[in-house]
VOGU-3710 file (C-alpha; in Angstrom, 3 decimals, decimal comma):
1> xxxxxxxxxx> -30,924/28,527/35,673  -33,839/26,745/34,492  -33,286/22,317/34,919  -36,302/19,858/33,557  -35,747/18,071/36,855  -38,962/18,436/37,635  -40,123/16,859/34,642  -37,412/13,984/35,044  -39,138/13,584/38,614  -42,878/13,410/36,801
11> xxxxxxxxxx> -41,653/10,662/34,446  -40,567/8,575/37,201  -43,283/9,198/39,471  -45,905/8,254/36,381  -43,769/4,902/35,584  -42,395/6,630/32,374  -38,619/5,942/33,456  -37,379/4,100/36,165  -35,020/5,474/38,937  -32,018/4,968/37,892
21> xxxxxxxxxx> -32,504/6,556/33,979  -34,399/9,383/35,606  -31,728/10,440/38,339  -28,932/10,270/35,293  -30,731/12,734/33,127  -31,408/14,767/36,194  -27,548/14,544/36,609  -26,522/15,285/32,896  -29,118/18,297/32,948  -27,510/19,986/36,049
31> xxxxxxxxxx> -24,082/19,480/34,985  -23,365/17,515/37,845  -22,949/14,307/35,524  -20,899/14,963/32,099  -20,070/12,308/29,358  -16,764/11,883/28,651  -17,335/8,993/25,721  -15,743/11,334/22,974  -12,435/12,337/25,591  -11,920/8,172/26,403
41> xxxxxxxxxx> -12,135/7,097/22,519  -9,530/9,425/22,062  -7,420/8,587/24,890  -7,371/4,907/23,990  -6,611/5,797/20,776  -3,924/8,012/21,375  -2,624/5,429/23,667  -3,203/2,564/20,691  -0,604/4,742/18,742  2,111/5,363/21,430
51> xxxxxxxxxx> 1,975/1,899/21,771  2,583/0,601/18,314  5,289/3,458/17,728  7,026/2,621/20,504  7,363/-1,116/19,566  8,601/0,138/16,027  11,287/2,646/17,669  12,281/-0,595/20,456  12,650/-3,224/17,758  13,907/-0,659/15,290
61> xxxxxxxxxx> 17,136/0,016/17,709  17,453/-3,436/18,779  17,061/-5,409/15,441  20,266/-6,598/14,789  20,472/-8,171/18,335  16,972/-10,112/18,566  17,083/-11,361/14,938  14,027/-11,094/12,602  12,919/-14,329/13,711  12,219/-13,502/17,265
71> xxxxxxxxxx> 10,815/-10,243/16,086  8,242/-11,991/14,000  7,447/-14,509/16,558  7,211/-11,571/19,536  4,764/-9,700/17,317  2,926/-12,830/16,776  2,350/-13,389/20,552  1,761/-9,890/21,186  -0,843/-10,213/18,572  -2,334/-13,292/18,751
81> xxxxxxxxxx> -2,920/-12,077/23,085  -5,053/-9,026/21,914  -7,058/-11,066/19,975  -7,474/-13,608/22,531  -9,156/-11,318/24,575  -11,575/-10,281/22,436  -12,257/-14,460/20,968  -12,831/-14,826/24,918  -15,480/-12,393/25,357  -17,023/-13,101/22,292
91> xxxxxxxxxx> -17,253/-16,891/23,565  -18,828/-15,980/26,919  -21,359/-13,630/25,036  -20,371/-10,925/27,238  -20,256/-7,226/25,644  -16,631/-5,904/24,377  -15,681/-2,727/26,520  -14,546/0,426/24,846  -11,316/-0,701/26,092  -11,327/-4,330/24,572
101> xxxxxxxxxx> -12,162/-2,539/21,090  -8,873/-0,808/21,477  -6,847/-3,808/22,788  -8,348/-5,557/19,352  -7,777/-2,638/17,270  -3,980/-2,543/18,433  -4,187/-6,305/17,974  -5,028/-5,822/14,168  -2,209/-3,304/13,796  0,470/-5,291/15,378
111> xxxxxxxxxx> -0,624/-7,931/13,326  0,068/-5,735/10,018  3,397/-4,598/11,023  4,635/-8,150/11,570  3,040/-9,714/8,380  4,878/-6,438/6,409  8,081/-7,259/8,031  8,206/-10,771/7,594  7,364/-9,865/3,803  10,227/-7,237/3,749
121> xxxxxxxxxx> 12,692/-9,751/5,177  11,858/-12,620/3,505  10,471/-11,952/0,348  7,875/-14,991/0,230  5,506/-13,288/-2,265  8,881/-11,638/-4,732  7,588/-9,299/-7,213  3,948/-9,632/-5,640  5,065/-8,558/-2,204  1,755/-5,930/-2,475
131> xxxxxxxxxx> -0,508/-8,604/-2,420  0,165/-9,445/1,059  -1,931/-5,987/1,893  -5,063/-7,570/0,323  -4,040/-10,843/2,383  -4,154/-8,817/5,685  -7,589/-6,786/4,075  -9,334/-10,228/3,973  -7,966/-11,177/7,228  -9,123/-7,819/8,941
141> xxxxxxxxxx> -12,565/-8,159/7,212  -12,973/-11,717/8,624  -12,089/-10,802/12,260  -14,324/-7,729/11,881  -17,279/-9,595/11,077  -16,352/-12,317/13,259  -15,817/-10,107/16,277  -18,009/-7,617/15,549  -15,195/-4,426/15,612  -16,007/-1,555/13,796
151> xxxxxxxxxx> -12,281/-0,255/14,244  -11,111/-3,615/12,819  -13,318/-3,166/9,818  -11,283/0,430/9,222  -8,101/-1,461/9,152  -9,008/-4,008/6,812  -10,855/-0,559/4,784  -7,017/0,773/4,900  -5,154/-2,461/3,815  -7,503/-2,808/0,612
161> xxxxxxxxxx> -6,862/0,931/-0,303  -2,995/0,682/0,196  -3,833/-2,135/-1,960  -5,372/-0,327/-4,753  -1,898/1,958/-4,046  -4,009/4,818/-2,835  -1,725/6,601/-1,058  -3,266/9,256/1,451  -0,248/11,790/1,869  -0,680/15,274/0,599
171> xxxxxxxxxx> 2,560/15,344/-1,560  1,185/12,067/-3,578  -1,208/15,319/-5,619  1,624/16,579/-7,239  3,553/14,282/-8,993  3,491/14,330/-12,639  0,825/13,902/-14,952  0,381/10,426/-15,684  1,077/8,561/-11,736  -1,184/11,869/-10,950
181> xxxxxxxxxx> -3,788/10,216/-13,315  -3,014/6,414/-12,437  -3,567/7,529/-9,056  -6,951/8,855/-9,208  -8,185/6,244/-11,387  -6,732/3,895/-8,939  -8,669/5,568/-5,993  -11,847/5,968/-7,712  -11,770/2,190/-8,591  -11,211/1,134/-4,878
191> xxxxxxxxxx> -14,558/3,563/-3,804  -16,422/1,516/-5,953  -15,514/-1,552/-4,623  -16,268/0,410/-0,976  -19,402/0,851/-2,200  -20,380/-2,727/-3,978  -19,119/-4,509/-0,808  -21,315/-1,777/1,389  -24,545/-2,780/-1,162  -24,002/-6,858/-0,697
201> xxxxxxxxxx> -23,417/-5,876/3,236  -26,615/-4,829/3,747  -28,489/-6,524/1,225  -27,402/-9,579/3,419  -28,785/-7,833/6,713  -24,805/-7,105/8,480  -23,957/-5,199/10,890  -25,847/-1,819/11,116  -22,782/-0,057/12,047  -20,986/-0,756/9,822
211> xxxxxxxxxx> -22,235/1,149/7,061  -20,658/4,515/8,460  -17,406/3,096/8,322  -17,997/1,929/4,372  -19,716/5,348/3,929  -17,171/7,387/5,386  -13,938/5,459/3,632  -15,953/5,262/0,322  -16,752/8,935/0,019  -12,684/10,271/1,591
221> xxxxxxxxxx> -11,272/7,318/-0,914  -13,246/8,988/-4,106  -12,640/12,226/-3,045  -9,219/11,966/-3,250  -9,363/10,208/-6,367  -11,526/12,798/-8,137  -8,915/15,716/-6,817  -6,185/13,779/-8,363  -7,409/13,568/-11,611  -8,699/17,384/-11,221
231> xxxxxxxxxx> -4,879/17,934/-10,750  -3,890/16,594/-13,925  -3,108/18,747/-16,981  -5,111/16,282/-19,422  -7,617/15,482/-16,629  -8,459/18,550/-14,918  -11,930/18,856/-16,719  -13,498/15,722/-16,249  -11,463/15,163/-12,594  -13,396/18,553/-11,427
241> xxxxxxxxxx> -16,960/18,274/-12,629  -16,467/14,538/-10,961  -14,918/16,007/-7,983  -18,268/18,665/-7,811  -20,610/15,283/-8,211  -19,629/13,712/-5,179  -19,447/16,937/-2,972  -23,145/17,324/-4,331  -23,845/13,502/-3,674  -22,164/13,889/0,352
251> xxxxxxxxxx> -23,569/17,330/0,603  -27,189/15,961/-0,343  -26,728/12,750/2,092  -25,560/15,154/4,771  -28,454/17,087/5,215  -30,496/14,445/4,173  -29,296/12,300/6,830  -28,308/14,692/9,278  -24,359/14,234/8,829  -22,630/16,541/9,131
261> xxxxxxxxxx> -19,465/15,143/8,423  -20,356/14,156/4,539  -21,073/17,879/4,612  -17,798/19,383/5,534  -16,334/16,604/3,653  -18,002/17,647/-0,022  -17,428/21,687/1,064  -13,974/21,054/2,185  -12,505/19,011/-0,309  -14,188/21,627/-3,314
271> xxxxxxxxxx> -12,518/24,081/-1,351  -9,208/22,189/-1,517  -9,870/21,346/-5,238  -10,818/24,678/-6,699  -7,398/27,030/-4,537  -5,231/24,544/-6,004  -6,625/24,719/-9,973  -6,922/28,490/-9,005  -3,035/28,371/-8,533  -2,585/26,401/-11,469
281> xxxxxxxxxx> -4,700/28,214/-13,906  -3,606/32,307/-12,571  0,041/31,669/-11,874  0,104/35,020/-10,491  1,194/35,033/-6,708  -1,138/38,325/-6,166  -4,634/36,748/-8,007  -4,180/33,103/-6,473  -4,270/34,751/-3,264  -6,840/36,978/-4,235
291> xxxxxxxxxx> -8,791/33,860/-5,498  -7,911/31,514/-3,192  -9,122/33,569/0,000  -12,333/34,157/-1,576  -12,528/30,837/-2,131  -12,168/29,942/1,532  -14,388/32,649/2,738  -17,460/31,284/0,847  -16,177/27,489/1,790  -16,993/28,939/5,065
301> xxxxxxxxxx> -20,068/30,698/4,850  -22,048/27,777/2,638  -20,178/25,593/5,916  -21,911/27,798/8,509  -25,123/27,768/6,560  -25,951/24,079/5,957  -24,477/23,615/9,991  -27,592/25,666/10,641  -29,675/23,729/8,490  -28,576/20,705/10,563
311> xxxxx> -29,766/21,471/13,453  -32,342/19,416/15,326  -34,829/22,400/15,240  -34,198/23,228/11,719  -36,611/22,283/8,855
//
């Protein structure tokens, strides 16, 4: 098997790379070294959401016997002791491990679970109880900036849009007509604001990555938006030539950016869009399927054909 560690050994020996770089790329090349970034994000993660189910289920069974009050305050301290963490570091100037992002991210959730309890039990805002979503959206967008947390940024994304009463189950696209229609007009609305705050971000020089978290949330938020309204009896028109307009917009940025996610997002939710109109429109068990594999085939060809456009030695 052919290894560049010859070439790694060149580059070190001209003063290209020092030793240390130039024995980990010999490493990663002969497979004797592998990343596993990808593998620990997902761990923590995964771990991040054991965690703050299992404090639901405890306190769920044990609720009558610990009082709300202690509740609120134990999710307080549990809270306010992930976030200490990361104020610390952020003090001392040291760099946040991949493992402090996580301790803050489950910090920020914690936080949202005890703020929508207290609201549930207590009723402080009445009729306006929703607005305590945008409260905890403004908090999570201060700490994000504050502590620099990508993942705290995405929860504060997810408050405003639960906000806006974007609501991102499956079932939600097919209710009736006119919460169909609310719906999408709602989500559309809250992408725009996704994108106006992305547009003052950087026009104020923030954080560069942040942007892929704004990009990402803006174009799934208007996508769902534009499939609700395609959904719609009296909007199905206008919700499906908007819902082709942003695949084309994500599709373009894609390849124009190399991302392949905005790509599969702007094929897959078309895809999506068009089997369920086709079931709509046919109501004929034997033509929707007809129709809707077809459908899914060329989803997957145009798919495998801009992945190979994407490539790094690809035009």
């Amino acid at each position: 098997m052919h290894t560049l560690e010859a070439e790694y050994r060149e580059l070190h020996q001209a003063g290209v790379v020092d030793g240390v770089t130039a024995s980990r790329a010999i490493a990663l090349d002969d497979g004797s070294l592998f990343p596993v970034f990808g593998e620990l994000r997902f761990a923590l993660y995964a771990a991040v959401a054991a965690i703050t189910t299992g404090v639901g289920m405890l306190f769920k069974a044990n609720i009558e016997r610990i009082g709300p009050w202690t509740l609120i305050g134990g999710l307080g301290l549990a809270a306010a002791g992930c976030y200490g963490a990361a104020i610390r570091s952020r003090l001392r100037g040291e760099a946040r491990s991949i493992g402090g992002d996580y301790v803050l991210l489950l910090g920020a959730l914690i936080l949202s679970a005890d703020l929508g309890y207290a609201e549930s039990q207590f009723h402080w805002l009445g009729p306006q109880w929703s607005w305590h979503l945008l409260i905890l959206a403004g908090w999570h967008a201060a700490t994000a900036y504050a502590l620099n947390s990508r993942l705290v940024l995405s929860v504060a994304l997810t408050s405003l849009a639960a906000w806006f009463g974007v609501d991102a189950r499956a079932e939600t696209l097919f209710r009736d007509g006119s919460s169909l229609r609310h719906s999408g007009c709602e989500a559309l609305l809250c992408s725009a604001l996704i994108v106006a705050w992305r547009t003052a971000h950087r026009r104020l020089r923030g954080v560069a990555e942040f942007d892929e978290v704004f990009d990402h949330f803006a174009a799934n938020v208007a996508f769902w938006g534009a499939l609700a309204l395609s959904f719609g009896a009296d909007t199905r028109a206008a919700g499906t030539l908007l819902l082709l307009a942003i695949a084309a917009v994500a599709i373009g940025k894609g390849l124009r950016n190399r991302q392949e996610p905005f790509v599969v997002y702007g094929v897959g939710y078309t895809a999506l869009g068009l089997c369920v109109l086709e079931a709509q429109l046919l109501r004929d068990g034997l033509a929707t399927a007809v129709f809707g594999l077809a459908t899914v085939v060329l989803a997957v060809v145009l798919l495998w054909r801009l992945h190979a456009q994407l490539k790094p030695d690809s035009p």
